[in-house]
BAFI-146371 format. One record per residue: x, y, z of N, C-alpha, C in turn. Coordinates in steps of 0.05 Angstrom, whole numbers, plus 5000, padded with zeros to 4 digits. Atoms other than C-alpha are relative to their C-alpha. Example, Ala and Ser with C-alpha at 12.3 -4.5 7.8 and 13.67 -1.06 7.14 Angstrom:
<rs>
501849765000524649105156501850245000/498449764999527349795143498550225014/
</rs>
This chain:
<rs>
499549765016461786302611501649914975/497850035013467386022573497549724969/501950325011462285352542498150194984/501749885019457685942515501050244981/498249845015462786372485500249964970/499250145016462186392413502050254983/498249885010468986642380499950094975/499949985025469086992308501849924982/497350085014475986892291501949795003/497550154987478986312330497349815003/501450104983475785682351501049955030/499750004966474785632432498849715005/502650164992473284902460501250065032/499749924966472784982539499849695011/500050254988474484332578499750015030/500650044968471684162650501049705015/499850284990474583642696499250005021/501149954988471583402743500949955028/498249994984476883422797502150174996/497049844994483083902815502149845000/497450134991488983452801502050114987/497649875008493583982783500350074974/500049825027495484382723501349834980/499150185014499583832695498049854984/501350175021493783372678498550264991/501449805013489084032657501850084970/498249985032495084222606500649784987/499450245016496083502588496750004981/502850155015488683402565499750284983/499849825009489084132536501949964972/498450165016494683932496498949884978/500350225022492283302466498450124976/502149855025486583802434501250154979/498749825025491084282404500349914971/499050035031491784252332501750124985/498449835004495784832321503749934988/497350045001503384742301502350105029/497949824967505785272373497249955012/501549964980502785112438501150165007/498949784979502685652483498349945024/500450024979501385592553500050215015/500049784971499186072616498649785019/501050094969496585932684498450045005/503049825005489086132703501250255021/499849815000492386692742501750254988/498749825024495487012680498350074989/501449845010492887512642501450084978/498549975021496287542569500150264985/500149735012498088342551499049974969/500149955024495788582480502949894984/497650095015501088242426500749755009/498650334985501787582476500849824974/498950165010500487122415501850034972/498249815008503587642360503849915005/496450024988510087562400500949744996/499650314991510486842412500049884968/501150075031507986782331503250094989/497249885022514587222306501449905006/497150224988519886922354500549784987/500650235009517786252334501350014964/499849965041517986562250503150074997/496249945010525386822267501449785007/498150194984527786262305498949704996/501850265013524785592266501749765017/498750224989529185172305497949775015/501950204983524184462332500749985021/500650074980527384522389500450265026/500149604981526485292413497250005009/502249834983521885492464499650294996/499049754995520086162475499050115027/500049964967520286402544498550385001/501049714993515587112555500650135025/499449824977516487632613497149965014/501850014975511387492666500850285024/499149794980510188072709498250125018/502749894986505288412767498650144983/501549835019500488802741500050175002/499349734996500389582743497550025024/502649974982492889512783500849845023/500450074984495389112835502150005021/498149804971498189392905501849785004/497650204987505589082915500650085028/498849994975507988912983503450004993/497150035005516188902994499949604995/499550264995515188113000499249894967/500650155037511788062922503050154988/497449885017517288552893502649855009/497950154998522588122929500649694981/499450245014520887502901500149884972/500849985019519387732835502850174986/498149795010525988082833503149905008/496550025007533987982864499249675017/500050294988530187382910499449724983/500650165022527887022849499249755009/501650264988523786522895498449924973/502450095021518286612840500850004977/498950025018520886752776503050245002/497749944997528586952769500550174963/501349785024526387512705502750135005/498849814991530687972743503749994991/497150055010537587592727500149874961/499650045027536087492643500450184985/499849865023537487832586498550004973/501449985034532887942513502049834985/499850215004534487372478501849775000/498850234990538886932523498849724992/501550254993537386192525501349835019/501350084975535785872588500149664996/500250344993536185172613496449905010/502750064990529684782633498950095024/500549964960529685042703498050364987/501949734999525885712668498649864978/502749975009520685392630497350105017/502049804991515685882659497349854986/502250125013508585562639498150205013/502349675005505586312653500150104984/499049875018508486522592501249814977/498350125021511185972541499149914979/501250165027510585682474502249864985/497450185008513785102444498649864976/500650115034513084792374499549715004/501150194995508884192374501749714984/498450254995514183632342500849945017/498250044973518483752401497949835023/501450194979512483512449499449694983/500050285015512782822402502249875012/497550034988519582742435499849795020/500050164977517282452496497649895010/502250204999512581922512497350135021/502849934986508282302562501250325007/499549705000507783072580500450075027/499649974979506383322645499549835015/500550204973507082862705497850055019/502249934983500882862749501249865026/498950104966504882622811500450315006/499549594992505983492814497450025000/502949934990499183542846500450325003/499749674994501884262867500650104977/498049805019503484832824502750055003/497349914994510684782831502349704978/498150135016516184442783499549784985/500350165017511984092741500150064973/498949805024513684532683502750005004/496550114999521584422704500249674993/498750285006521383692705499249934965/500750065028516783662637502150134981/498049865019522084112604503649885005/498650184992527583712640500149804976/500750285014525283102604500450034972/499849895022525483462540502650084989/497449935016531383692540501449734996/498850325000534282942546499249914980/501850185019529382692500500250094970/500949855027528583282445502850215001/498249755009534283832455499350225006/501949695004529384382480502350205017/498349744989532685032493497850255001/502549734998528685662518500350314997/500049855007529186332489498650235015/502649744983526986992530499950214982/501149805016523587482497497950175015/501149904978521287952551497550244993/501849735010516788432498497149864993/502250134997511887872503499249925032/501449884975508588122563496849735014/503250104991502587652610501050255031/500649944971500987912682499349835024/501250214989500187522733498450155032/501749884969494787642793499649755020/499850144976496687272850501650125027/499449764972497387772911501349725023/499650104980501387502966500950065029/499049894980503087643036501749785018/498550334984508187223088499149745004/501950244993503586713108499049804978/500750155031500886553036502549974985/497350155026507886563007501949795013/497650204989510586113059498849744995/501950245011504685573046500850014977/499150105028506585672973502949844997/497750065004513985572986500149635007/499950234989512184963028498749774977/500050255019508884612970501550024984/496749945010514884822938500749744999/498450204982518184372978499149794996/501350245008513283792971500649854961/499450055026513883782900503149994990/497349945014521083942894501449665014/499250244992522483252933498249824986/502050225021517382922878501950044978/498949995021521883222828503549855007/498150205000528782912858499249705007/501750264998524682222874502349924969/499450135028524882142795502650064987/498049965004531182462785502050135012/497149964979537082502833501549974994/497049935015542282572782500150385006/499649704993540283342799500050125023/499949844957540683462880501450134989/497349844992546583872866498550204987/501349775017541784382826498650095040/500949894968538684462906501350025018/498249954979541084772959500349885026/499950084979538684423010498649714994/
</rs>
């Protein structure tokens, strides 16, 4: 669908690989294509509200700083039936995203680069010799450590701006959010591996 799409106003190239090794290398090889001056990044189960790149375009125009992110509001969707276990973790449990404890235009340490919702000014990824790590086979803190690395490297600081709206559709129930938590877990001991100057950021 995407390979026969032809755009009027934008160019679209659609890239296929021919293996699942995680969103890291997919956004790395995504990346290299850009030409743009702001990447922006989602997840394939985001869904970017009307104004997504609008928002991410002005922030960026008020706030020229090379080494500002801008961090969007990720949020369920109005179409899709919450359980207490999505609204918890999307809210004071902040397993999934921790939205619930920010403020309109705080700035945020690397631990909320959100890569459902972000955009970052393409010198700053010059900063550091490689992007995302493909040892984060899972979806889980490979968007913390790459923004980690950045901040060491480049200075990045992340900006929320919560009126730049995506959606995300990924329904869950106990069983599916405890398998998610569990590669959590897998990955979150890939991410102290390379850097265990930060255990004390985990609780356990």
């Amino acid at each position: 669908l995407l390979e026969g799409y032809r755009a009027r106003r934008f160019t679209l190239t659609a890239i296929s690989l021919e293996r699942n090794g995680g969103p890291g290398r997919a956004r790395n090889l995504a990346m290299e294509k850009a030409a743009a001056p702001l990447v922006a990044i989602v997840g394939d189960d985001i869904m970017p509200s009307p104004g997504f790149l609008a928002g991410h375009l002005a922030t960026h125009a008020a706030h020229p700083d090379p080494e500002l992110a801008v961090l969007g509001l990720t949020a369920w969707p109005d179409d899709l039936e919450l359980n207490s276990l999505m609204r918890h973790v999307d809210g004071t449990g902040s397993q999934q995203f921790s939205y619930s404890h920010m403020r309109e235009g705080q700035e945020l340490d690397f631990r909320h680069f959100y890569t459902s919702n972000v955009s970052i000014k393409r010198p700053l990824l010059d900063r550091v010799p490689s992007w995302f790590d493909p040892d984060f086979v899972h979806a889980a803190y490979e968007d913390a450590e790459f923004a980690y690395r950045l901040t060491r490297a480049g200075g990045l600081r992340v900006r929320y701006t919560p009126a730049i709206r995506a959606t995300h559709y990924h329904p869950y129930g106990v069983r599916s959010f405890a398998t998610r938590q569990y590669k959590c877990g897998l990955m979150a001991a890939v991410f102290l591996r390379k850097h265990p100057e930060l255990k004390s950021l985990w609780r356990t």
